[in-house]
C-alpha positions in Angstrom: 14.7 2.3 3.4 12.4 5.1 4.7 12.0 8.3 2.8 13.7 10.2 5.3 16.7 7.6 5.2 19.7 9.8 4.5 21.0 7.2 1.7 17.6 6.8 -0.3 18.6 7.6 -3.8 16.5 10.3 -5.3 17.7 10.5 -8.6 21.0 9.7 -10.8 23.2 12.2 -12.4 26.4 11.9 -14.7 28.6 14.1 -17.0 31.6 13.5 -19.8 33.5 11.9 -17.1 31.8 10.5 -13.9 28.2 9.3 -12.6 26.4 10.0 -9.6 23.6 9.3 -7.0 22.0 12.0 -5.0 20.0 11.2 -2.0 17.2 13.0 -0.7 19.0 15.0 1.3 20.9 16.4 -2.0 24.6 14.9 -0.7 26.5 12.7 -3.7 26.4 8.9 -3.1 28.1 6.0 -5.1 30.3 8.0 -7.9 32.2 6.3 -10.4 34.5 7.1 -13.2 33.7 7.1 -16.6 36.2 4.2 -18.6 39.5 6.4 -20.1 38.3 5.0 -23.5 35.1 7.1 -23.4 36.7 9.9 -21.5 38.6 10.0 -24.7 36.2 9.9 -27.3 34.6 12.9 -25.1 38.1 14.9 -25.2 38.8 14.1 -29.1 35.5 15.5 -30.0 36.5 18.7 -28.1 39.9 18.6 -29.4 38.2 18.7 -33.0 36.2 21.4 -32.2 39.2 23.4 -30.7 40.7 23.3 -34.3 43.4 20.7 -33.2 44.2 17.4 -36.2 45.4 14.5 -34.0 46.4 13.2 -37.2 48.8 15.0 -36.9 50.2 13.2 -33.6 52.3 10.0 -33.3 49.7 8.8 -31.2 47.3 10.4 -28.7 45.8 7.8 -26.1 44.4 6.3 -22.6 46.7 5.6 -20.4 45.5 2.1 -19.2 48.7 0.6 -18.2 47.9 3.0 -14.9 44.5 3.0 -14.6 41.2 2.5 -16.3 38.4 4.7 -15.3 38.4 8.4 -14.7 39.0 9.3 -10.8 35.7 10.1 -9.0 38.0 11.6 -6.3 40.9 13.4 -7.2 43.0 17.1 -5.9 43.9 17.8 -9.8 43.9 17.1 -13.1 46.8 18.7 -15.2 48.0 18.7 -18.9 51.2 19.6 -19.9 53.8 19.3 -22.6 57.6 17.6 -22.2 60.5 17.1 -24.2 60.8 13.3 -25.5 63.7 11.4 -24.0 65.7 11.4 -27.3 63.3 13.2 -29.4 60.1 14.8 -30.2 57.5 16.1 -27.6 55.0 14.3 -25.1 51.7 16.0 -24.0 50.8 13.9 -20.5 47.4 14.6 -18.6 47.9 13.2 -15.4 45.9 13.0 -12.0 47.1 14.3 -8.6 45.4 11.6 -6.3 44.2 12.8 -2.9 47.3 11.3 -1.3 49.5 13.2 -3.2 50.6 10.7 -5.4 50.6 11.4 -9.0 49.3 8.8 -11.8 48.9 9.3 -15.9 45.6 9.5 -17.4 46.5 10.3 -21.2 49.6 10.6 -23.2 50.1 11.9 -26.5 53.5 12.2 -28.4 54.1 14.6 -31.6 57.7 15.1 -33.9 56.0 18.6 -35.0 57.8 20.6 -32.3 56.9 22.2 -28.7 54.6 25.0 -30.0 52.1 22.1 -31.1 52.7 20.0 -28.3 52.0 22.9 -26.0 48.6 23.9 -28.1 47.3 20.1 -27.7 48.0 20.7 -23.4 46.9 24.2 -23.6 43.6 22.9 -25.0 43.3 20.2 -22.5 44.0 23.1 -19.7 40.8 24.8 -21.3 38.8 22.0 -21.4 39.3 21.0 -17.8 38.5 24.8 -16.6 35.7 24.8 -19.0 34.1 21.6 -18.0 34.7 22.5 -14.0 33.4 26.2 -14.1 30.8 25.4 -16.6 29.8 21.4 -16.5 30.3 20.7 -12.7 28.1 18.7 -9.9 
């Protein structure tokens, strides 16, 4: 490939939860997902700092059954907090794909009420705006 080749790579790029190609021409080339599991070491590190146990959480995981890396192309990512079917609370994070389907990336599930379940998807919320205002491409 020529230097002025549109698609000549001039450097890499990544962050907590994709990597990246930029030609020489500065557009994105060749993005890929991180893999949930790392995602979620990123997001319990954060969690941690927020002040938030996941101890204290039936469980708090990757939702793998759906899909396995992080979307490079997505419309949203969302977090939010649900009653369980016959008890307890789940906190989903879940992907809006850019046809309009929706798929799960994390699920967590807590018996300690819906004030907590709502601080562990409030958190999530802020880390998402954080990360796009402050961490983006």
């Amino acid at each position: 490939m020529g230097y002025n080749d549109p698609y000549e790579i001039h450097h890499s790029n990544e962050d907590e939860y994709s990597k990246w190609d930029v030609d020489t021409n500065g557009y994105v080339r060749n993005e890929t997902g991180k893999s949930l599991n790392d995602v979620m070491e990123y997001l319990k590190c954060e969690i941690a700092n927020a002040g938030i146990a996941l101890d204290e959480y039936d469980y708090f995981q990757a939702s793998e059954w759906e899909r396995k890396t992080w979307p490079a192309l997505y419309r949203r990512v969302f977090a939010y907090s649900t009653p369980g079917g016959s008890e307890g609370h789940y906190i989903h994070m879940d992907v809006e794909n850019m046809d309009g389907t929706t798929k799960s990336l994390f699920l967590g599930k807590t018996f300690m009420g819906l004030d907590h379940a709502l601080e562990l998807s409030n958190t999530l919320s802020r880390i998402l705006d954080w990360n796009y205002k402050m961490g983006g491409k």
